[in-house]
FIKOLZA-1660 file (N, C-alpha, C; in steps of 0.1 Angstrom, whole numbers, plus 5000, padded with zeros to 4 digits):
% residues 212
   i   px   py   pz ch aa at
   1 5009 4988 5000  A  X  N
   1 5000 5000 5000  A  X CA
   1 5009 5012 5000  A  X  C
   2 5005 5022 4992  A  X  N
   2 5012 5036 4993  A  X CA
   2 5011 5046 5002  A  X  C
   3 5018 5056 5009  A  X  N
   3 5017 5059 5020  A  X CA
   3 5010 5068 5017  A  X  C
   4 5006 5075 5007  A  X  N
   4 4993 5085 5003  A  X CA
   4 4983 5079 5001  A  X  C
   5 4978 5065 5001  A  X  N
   5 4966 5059 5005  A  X CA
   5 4961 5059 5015  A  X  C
   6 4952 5069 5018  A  X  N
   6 4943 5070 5028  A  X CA
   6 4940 5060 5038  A  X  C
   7 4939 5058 5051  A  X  N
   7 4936 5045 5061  A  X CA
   7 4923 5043 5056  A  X  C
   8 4923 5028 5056  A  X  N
   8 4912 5023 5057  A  X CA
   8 4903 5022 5043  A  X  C
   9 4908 5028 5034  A  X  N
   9 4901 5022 5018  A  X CA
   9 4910 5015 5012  A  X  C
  10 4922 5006 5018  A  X  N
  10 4922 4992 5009  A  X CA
  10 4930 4996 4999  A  X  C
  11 4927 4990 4992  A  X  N
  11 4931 4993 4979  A  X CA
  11 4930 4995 4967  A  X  C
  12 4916 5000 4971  A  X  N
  12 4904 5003 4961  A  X CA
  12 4911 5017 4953  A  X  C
  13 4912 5026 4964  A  X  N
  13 4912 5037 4960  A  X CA
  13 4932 5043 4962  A  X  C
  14 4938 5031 4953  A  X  N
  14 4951 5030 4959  A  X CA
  14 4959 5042 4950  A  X  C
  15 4966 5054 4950  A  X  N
  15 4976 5062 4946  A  X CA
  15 4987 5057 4946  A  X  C
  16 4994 5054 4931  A  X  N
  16 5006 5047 4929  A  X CA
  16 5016 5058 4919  A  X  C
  17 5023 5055 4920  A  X  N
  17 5034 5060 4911  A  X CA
  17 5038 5071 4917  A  X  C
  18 5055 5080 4913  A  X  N
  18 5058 5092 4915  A  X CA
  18 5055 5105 4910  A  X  C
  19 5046 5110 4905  A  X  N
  19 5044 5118 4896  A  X CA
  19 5026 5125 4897  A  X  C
  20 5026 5137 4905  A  X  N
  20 5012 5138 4914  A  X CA
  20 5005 5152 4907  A  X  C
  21 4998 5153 4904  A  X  N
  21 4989 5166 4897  A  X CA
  21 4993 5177 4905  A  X  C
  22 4990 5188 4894  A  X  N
  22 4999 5198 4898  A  X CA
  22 4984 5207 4896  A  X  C
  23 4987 5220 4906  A  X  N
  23 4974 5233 4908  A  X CA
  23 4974 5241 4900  A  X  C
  24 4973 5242 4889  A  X  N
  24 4974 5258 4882  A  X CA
  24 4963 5264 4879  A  X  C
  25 4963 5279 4880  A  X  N
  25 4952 5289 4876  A  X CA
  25 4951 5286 4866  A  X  C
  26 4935 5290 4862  A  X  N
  26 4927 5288 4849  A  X CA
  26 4933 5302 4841  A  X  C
  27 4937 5300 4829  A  X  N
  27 4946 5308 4818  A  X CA
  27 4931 5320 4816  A  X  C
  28 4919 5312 4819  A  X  N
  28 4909 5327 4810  A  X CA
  28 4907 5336 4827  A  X  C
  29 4910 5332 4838  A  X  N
  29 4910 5338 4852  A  X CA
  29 4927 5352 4851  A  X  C
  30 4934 5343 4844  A  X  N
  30 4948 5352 4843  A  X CA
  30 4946 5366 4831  A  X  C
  31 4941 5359 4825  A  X  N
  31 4936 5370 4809  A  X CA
  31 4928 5377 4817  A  X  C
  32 4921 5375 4820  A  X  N
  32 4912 5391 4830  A  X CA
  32 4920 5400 4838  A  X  C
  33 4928 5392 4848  A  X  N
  33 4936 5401 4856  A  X CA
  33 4944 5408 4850  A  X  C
  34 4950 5401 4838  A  X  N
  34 4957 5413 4832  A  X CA
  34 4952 5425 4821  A  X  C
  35 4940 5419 4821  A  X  N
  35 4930 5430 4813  A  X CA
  35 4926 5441 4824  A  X  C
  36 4927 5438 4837  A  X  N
  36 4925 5448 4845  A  X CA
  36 4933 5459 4848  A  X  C
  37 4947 5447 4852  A  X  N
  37 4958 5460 4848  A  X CA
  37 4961 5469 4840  A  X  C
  38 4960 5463 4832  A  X  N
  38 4961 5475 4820  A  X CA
  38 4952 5486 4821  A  X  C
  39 4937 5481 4821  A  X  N
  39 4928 5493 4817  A  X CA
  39 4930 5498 4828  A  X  C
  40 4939 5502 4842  A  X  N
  40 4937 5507 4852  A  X CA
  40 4950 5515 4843  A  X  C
  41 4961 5510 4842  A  X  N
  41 4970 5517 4840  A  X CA
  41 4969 5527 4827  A  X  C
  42 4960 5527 4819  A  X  N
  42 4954 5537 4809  A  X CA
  42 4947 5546 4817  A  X  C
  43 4936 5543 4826  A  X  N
  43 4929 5557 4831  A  X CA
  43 4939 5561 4838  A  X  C
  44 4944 5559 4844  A  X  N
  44 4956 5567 4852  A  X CA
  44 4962 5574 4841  A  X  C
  45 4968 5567 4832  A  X  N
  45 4975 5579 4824  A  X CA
  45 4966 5589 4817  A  X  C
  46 4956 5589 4811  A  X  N
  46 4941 5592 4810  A  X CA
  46 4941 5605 4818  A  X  C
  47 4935 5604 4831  A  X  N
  47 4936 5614 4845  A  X CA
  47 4948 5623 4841  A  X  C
  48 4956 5616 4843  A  X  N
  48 4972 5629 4843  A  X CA
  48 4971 5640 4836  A  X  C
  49 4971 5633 4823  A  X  N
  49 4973 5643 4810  A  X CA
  49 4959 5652 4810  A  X  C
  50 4945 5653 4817  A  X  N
  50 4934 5659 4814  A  X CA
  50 4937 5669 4826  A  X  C
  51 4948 5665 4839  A  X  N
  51 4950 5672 4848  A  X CA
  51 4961 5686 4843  A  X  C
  52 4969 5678 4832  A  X  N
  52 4981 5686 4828  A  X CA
  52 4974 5697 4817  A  X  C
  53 4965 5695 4813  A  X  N
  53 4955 5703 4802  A  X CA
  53 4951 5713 4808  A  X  C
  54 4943 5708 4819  A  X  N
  54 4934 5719 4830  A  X CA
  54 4944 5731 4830  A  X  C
  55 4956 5724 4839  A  X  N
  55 4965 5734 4842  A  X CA
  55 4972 5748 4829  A  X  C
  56 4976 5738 4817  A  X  N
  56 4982 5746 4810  A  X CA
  56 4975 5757 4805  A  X  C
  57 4956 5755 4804  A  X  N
  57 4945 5764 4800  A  X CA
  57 4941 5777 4809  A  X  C
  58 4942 5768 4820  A  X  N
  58 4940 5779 4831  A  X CA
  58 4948 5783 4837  A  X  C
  59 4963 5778 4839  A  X  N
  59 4971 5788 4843  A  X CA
  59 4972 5786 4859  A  X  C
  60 4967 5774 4860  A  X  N
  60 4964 5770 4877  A  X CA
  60 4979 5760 4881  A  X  C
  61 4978 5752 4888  A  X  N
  61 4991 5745 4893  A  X CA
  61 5004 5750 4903  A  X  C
  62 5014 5747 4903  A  X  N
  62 5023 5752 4913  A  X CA
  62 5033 5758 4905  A  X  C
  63 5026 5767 4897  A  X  N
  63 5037 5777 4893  A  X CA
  63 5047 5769 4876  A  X  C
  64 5043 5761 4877  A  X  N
  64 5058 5755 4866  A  X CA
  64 5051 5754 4853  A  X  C
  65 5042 5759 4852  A  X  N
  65 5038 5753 4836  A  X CA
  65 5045 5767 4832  A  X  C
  66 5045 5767 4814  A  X  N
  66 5049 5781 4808  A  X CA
  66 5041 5785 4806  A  X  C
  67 5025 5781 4799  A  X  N
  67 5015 5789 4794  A  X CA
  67 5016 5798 4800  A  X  C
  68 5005 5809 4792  A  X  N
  68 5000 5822 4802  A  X CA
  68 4987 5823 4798  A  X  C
  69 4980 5826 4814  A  X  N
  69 4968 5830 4809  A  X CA
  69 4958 5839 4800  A  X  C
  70 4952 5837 4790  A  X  N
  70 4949 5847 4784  A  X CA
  70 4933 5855 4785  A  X  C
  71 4932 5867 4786  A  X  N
  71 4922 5872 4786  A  X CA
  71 4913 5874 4775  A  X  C
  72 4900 5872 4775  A  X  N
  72 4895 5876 4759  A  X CA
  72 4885 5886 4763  A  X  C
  73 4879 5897 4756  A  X  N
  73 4874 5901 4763  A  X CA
  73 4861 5901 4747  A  X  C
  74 4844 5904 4756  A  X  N
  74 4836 5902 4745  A  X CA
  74 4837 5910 4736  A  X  C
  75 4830 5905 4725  A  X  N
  75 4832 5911 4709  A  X CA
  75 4825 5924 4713  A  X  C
  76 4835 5940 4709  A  X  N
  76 4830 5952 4706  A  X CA
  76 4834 5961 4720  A  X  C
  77 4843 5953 4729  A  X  N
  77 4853 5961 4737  A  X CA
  77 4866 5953 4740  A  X  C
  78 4872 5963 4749  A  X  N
  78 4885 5960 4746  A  X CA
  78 4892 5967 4740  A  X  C
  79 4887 5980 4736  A  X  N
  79 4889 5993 4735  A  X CA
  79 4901 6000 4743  A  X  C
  80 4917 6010 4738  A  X  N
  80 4925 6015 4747  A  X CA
  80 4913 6025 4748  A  X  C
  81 4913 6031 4762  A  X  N
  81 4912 6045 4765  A  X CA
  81 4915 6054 4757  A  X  C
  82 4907 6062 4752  A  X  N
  82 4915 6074 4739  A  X CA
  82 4924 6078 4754  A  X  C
  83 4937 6090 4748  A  X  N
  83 4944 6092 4759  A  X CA
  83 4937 6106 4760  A  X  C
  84 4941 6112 4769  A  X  N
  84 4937 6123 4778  A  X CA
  84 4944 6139 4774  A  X  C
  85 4940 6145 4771  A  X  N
  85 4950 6156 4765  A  X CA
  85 4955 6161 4782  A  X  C
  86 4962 6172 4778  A  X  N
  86 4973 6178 4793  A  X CA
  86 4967 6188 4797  A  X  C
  87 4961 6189 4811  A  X  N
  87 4949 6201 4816  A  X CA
  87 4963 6214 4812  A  X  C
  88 4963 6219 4805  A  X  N
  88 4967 6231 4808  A  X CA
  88 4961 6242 4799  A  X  C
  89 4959 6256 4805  A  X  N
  89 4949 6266 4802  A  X CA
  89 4954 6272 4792  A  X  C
  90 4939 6276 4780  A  X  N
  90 4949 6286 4768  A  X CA
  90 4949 6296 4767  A  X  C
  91 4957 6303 4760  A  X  N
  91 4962 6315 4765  A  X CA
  91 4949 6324 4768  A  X  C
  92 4942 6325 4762  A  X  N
  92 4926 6332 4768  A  X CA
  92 4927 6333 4781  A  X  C
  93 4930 6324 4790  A  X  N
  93 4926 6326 4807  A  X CA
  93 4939 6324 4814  A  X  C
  94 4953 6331 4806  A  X  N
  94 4963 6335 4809  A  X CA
  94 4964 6348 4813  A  X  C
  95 4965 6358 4825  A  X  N
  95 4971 6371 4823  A  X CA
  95 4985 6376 4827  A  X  C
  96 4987 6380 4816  A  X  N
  96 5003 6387 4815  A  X CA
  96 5007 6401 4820  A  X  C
  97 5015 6404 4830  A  X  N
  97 5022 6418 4833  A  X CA
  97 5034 6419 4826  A  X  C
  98 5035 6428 4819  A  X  N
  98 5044 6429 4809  A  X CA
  98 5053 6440 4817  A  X  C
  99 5068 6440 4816  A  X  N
  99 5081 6445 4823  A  X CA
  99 5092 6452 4813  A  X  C
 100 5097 6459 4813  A  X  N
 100 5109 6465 4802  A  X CA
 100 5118 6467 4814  A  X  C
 101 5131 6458 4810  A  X  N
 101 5140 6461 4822  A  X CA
 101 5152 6467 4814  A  X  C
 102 5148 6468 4799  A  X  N
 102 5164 6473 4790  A  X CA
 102 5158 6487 4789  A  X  C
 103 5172 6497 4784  A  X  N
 103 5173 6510 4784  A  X CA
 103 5162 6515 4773  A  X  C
 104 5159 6503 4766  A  X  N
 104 5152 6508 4751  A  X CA
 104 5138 6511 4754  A  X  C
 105 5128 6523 4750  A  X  N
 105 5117 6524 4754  A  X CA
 105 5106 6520 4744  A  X  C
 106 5096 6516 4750  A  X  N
 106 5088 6514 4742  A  X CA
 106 5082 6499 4738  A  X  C
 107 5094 6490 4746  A  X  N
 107 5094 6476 4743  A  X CA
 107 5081 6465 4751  A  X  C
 108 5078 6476 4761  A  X  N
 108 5069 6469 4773  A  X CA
 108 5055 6470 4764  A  X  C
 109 5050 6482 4760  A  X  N
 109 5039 6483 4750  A  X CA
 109 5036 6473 4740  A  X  C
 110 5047 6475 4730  A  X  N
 110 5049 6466 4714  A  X CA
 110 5049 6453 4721  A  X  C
 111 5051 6445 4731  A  X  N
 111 5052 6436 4736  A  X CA
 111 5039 6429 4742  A  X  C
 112 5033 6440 4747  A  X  N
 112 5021 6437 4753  A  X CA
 112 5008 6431 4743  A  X  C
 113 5010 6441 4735  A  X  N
 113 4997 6446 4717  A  X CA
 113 5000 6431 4713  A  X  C
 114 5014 6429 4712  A  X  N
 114 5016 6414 4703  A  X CA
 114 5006 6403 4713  A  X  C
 115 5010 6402 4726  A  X  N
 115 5009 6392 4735  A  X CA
 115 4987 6396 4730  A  X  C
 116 4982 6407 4735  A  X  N
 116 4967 6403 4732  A  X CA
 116 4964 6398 4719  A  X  C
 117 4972 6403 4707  A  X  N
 117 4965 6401 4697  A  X CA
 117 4967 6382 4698  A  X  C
 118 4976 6378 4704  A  X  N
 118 4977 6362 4703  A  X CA
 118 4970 6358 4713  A  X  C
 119 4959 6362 4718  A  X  N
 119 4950 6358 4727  A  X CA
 119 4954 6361 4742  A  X  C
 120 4961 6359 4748  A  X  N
 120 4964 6362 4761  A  X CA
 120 4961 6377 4769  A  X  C
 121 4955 6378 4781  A  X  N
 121 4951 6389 4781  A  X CA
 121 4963 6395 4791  A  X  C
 122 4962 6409 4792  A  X  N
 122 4970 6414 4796  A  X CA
 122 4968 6422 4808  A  X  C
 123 4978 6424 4816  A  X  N
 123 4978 6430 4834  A  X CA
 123 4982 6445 4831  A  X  C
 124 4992 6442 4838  A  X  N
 124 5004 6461 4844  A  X CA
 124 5012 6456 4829  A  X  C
 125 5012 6471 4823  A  X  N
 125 5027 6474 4815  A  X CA
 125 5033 6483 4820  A  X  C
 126 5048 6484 4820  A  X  N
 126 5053 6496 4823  A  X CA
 126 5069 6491 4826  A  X  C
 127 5077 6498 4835  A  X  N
 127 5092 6494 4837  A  X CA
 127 5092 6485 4846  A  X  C
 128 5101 6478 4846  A  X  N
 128 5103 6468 4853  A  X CA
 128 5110 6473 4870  A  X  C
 129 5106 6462 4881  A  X  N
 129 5113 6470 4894  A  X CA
 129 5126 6467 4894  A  X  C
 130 5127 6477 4905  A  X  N
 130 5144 6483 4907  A  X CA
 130 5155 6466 4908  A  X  C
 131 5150 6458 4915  A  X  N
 131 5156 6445 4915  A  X CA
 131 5157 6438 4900  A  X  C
 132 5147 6440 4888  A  X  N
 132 5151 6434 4878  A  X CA
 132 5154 6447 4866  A  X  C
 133 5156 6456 4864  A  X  N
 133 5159 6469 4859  A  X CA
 133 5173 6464 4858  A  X  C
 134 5174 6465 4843  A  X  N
 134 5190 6463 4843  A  X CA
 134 5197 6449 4842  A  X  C
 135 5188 6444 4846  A  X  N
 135 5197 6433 4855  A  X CA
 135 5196 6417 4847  A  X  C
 136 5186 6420 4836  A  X  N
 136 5182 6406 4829  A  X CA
 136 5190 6409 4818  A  X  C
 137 5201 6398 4814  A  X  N
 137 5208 6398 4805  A  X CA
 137 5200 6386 4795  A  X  C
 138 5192 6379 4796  A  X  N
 138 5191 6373 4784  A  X CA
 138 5175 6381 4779  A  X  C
 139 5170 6368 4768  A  X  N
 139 5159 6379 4759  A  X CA
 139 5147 6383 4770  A  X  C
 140 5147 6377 4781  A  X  N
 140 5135 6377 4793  A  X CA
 140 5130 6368 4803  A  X  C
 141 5123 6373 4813  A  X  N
 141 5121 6363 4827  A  X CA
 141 5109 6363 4829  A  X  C
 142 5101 6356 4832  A  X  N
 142 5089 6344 4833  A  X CA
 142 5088 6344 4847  A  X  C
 143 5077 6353 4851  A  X  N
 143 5077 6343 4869  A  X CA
 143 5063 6343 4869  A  X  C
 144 5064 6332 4882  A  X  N
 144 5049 6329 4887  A  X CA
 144 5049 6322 4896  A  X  C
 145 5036 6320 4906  A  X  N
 145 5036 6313 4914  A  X CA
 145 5043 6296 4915  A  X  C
 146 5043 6290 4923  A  X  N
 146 5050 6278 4923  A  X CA
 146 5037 6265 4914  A  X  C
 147 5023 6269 4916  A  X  N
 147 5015 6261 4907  A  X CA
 147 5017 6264 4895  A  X  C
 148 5020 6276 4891  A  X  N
 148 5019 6283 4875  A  X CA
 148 5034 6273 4870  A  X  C
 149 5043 6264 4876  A  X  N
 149 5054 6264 4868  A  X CA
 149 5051 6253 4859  A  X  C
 150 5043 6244 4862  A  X  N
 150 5041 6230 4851  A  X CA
 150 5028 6238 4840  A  X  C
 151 5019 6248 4845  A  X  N
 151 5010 6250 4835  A  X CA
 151 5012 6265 4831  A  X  C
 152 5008 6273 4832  A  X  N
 152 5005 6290 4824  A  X CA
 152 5017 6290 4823  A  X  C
 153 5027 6293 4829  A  X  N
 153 5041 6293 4829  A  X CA
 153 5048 6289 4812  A  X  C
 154 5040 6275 4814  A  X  N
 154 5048 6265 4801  A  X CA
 154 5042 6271 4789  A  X  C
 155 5026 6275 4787  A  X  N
 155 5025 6280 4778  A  X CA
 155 5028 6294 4775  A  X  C
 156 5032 6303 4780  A  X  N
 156 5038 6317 4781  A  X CA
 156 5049 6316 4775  A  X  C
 157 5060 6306 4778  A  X  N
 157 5069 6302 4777  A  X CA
 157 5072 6304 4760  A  X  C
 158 5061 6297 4753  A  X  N
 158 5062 6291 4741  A  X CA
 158 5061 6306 4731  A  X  C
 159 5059 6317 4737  A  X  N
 159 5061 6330 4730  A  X CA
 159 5075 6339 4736  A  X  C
 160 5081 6334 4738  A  X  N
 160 5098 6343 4738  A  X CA
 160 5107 6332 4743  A  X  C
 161 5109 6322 4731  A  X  N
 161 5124 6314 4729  A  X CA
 161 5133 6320 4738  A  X  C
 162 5139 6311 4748  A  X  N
 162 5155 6316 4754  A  X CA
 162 5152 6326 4769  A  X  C
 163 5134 6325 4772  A  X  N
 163 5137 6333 4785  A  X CA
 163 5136 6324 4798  A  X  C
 164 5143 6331 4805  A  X  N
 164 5142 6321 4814  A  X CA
 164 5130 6323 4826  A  X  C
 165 5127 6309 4831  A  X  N
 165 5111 6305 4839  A  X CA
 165 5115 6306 4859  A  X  C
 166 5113 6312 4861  A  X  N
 166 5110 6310 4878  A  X CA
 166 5099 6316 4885  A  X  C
 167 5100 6305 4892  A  X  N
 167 5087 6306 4907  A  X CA
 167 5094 6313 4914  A  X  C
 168 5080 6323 4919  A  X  N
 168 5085 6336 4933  A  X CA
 168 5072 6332 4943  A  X  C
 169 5074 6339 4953  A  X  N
 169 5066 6337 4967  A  X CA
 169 5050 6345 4960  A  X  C
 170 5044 6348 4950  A  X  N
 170 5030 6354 4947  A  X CA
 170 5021 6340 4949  A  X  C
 171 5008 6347 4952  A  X  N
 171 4996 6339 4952  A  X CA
 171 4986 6339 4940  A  X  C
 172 4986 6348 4935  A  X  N
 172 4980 6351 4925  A  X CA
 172 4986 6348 4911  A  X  C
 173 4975 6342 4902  A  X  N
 173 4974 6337 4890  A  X CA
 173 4981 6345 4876  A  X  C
 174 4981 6357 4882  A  X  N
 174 4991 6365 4869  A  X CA
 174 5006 6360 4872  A  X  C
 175 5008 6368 4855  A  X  N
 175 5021 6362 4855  A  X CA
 175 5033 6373 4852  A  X  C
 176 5043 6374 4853  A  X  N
 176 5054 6388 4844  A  X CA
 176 5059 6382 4833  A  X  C
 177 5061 6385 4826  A  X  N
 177 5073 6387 4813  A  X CA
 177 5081 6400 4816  A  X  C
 178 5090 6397 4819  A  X  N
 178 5101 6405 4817  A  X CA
 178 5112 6410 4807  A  X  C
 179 5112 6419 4801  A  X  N
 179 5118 6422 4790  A  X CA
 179 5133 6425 4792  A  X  C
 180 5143 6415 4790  A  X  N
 180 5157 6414 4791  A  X CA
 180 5168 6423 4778  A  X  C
 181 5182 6426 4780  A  X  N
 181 5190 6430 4776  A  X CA
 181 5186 6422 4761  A  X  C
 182 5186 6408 4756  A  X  N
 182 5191 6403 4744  A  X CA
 182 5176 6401 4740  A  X  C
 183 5168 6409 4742  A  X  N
 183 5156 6406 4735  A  X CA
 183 5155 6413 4724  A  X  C
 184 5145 6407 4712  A  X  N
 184 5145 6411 4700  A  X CA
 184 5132 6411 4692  A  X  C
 185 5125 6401 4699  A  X  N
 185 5112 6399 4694  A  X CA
 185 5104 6387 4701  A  X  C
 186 5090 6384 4697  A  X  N
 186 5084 6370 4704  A  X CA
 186 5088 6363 4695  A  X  C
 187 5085 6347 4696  A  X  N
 187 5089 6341 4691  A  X CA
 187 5076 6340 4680  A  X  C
 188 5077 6338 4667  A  X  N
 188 5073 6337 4656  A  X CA
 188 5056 6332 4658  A  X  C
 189 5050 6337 4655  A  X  N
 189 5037 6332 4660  A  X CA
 189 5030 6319 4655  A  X  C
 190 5037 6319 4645  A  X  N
 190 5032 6301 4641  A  X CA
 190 5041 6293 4646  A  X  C
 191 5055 6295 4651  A  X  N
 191 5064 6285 4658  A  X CA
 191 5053 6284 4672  A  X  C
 192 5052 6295 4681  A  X  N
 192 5045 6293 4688  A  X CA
 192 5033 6289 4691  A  X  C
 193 5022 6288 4682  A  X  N
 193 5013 6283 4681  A  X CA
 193 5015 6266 4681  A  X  C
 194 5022 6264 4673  A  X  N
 194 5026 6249 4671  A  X CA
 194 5031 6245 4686  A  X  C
 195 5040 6254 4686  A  X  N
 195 5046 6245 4705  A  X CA
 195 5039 6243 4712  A  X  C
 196 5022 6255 4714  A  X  N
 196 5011 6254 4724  A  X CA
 196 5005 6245 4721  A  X  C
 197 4998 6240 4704  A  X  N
 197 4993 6229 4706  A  X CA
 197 5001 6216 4709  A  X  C
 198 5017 6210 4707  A  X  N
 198 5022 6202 4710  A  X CA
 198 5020 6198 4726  A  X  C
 199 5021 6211 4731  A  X  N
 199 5017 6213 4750  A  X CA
 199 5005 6205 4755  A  X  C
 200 4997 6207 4747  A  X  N
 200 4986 6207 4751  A  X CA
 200 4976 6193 4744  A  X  C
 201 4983 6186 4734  A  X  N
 201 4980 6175 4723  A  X CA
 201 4979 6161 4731  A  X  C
 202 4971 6151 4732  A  X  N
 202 4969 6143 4741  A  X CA
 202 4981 6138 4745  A  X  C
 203 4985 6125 4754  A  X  N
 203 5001 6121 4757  A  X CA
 203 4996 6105 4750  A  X  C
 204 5006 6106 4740  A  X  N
 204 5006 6091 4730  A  X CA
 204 5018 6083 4736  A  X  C
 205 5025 6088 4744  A  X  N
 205 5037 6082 4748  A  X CA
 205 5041 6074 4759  A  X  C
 206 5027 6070 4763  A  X  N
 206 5025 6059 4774  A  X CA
 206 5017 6047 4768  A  X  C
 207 5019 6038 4771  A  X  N
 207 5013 6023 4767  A  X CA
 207 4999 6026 4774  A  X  C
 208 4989 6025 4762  A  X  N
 208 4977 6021 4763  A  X CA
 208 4972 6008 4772  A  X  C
 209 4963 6007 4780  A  X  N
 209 4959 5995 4789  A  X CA
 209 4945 5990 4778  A  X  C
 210 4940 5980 4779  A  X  N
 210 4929 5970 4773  A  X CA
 210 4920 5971 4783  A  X  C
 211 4908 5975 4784  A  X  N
 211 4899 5973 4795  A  X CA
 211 4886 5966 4785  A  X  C
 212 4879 5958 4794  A  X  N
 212 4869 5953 4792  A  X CA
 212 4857 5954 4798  A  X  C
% end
């Protein structure tokens, strides 16, 4: 009797020989499992790449993608801002005190006639005081309050090339022209004209923003 013959059935049910059945999984049980793996290991890569989309579109994530987000804005704006012209006043609601500080008479007058007929209205004409009498060597001097220096100031300016501009302690809105040693004339009335509208011509020279 063989020693893998169970007690007690003889020899009916006798197991002989060296050579004993072996256990193996069912081949169509293995084909599924690996059909699982797989199709797990596709949605996963699946997932990734719909996660790496999101991010690149919207611009979301921890910083590392390159896209940039882009803005669109609806059809029929998105419009720059026209730009803004430069608040500064024309010569109409300028007033000028006109000054003769050189020996020559008659320059504070002829000086003044020019300045209205080019719009600007006019203050005091007459000699200039004892502190600037004499004492301006170029074509003339410009003063005014410390607000007048970015505006009335600048357009004043633009009728007598070469004089020079300073703020004094006044509160009031008039201005002087001063009539200096090397003066000769105003400056050309269509030169000037052109420099007031340049003054005063919107500012193109800043980058326009997109608003929506």
């Amino acid at each position: 009797m063989s020693m893998l013959t169970p007690p007690g059935m003889g020899g009916q049910y006798r197991i002989t020989g060296d050579k004993y059945p072996r256990m193996r999984p069912s081949r169509r049980r293995g084909r599924l499992v690996a059909a699982a793996v797989a199709s797990a290991v596709v949605l996963g890569l699946l997932g990734w790449g719909t996660v790496q989309l999101i991010d690149v579109f919207t611009g979301g994530g921890d910083g590392t993608t390159t896209a940039r987000r882009t803005t669109h804005c609806p059809a029929g704006t998105g419009r720059a801002p026209a730009a803004e012209a430069k608040a500064l006043p024309a010569p109409g609601r300028i007033t000028v005190n006109v000054y003769n500080a050189t020996p020559r008479s008659g320059l504070a007058k002829k000086t003044a006639d020019e300045l209205r007929r080019r719009g600007f209205r006019i203050g005091k004409v007459g000699n200039a005081a004892k502190e600037y009498d004499k004492k301006v060597k170029g074509p003339g001097l410009l003063l005014g309050s410390p607000a007048a220096q970015d505006t009335s100031l600048r357009v004043l300016a633009t009728q007598l090339t070469g004089a020079s501009v300073r703020a004094d302690a006044r509160e009031g809105a008039d201005l002087d022209l001063i009539i200096g040693d090397a003066f000769k004339d105003l400056t050309r009335q269509r030169t000037a004209d052109e420099a007031v509208t340049t003054l005063t011509a919107p500012d193109t020279t800043a980058p326009a923003k997109k608003t929506c």
